[in-house]
matplotlib code that plots the C-alpha trace (Angstrom):
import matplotlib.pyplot as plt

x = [-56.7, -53.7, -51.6, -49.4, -51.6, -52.4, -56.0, -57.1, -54.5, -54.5, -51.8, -53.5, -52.5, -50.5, -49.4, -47.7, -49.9, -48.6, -48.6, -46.1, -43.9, -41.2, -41.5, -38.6, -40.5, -43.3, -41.5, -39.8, -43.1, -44.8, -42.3, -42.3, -45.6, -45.5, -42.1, -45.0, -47.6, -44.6, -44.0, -41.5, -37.9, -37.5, -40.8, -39.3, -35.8, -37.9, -39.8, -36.8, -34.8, -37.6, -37.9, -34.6, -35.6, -38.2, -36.3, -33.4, -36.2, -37.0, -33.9, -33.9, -36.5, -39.7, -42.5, -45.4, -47.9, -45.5, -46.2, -49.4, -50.5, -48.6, -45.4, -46.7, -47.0, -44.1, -42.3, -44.1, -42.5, -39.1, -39.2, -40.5, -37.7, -34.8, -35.2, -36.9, -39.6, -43.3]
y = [-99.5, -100.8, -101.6, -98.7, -96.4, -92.7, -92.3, -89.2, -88.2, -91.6, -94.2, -97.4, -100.3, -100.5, -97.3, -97.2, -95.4, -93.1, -95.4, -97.3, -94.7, -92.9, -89.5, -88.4, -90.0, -87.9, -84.9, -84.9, -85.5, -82.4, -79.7, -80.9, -79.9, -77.2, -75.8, -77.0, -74.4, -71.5, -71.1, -69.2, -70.1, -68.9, -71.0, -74.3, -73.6, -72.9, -76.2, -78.1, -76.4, -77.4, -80.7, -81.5, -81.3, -83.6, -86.2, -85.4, -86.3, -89.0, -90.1, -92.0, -92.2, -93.9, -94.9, -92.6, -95.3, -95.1, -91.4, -91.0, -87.5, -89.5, -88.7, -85.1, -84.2, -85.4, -83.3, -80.4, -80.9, -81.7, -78.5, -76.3, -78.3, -78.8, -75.8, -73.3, -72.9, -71.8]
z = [14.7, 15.4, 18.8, 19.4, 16.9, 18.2, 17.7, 19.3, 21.4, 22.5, 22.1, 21.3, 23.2, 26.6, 28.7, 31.8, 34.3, 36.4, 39.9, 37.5, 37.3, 39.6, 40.6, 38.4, 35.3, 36.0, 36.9, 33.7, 32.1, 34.1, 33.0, 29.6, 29.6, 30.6, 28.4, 25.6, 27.3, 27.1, 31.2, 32.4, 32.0, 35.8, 36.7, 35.0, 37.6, 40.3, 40.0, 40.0, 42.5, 44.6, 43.2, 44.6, 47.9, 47.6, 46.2, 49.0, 51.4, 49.9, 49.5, 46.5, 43.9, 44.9, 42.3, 42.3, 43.8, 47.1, 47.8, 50.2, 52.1, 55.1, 52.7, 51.6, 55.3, 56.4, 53.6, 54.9, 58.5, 56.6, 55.1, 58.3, 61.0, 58.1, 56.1, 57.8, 55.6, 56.3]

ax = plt.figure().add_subplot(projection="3d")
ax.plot(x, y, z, "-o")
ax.set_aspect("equal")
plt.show()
């Protein structure tokens, strides 16, 4: 085996975990997946549409490590007050 070899499925070697990466990384990462799995074009929009909002509450990009429930509530209240959601 060598360093950077896929065995498996599995890159040998170092990754970068997801804590190490920013939501936007991961995001990317998530509807790559699931273009690959054959979702709905209207499904892949509606995720990022909605996406937006999350990182317009944030208001920058944070790293994935930085988001808690604390964050994911206070989204939810953002949403309900801000943008009349329920």
């Amino acid at each position: 085996m060598k360093f950077g070899e896929v065995v498996g499925g599995q890159k040998v070697g170092k990754t970068q975990s997801n804590q190490q990466k920013t939501y936007s990384e991961l995001f990317a990462e998530y509807m790559r997946q699931l273009q690959i799995k054959g979702r709905a074009e209207q499904t892949l929009k509606s995720y990022s549409y909605h996406s937006k909002y999350f990182i317009e509450f944030l208001g920058s990009d944070v790293y994935c490590k930085d988001i808690t429930s604390k964050t994911l509530e206070d989204y939810i209240l953002y949403l309900q007050d801000a943008k009349h959601i329920e």
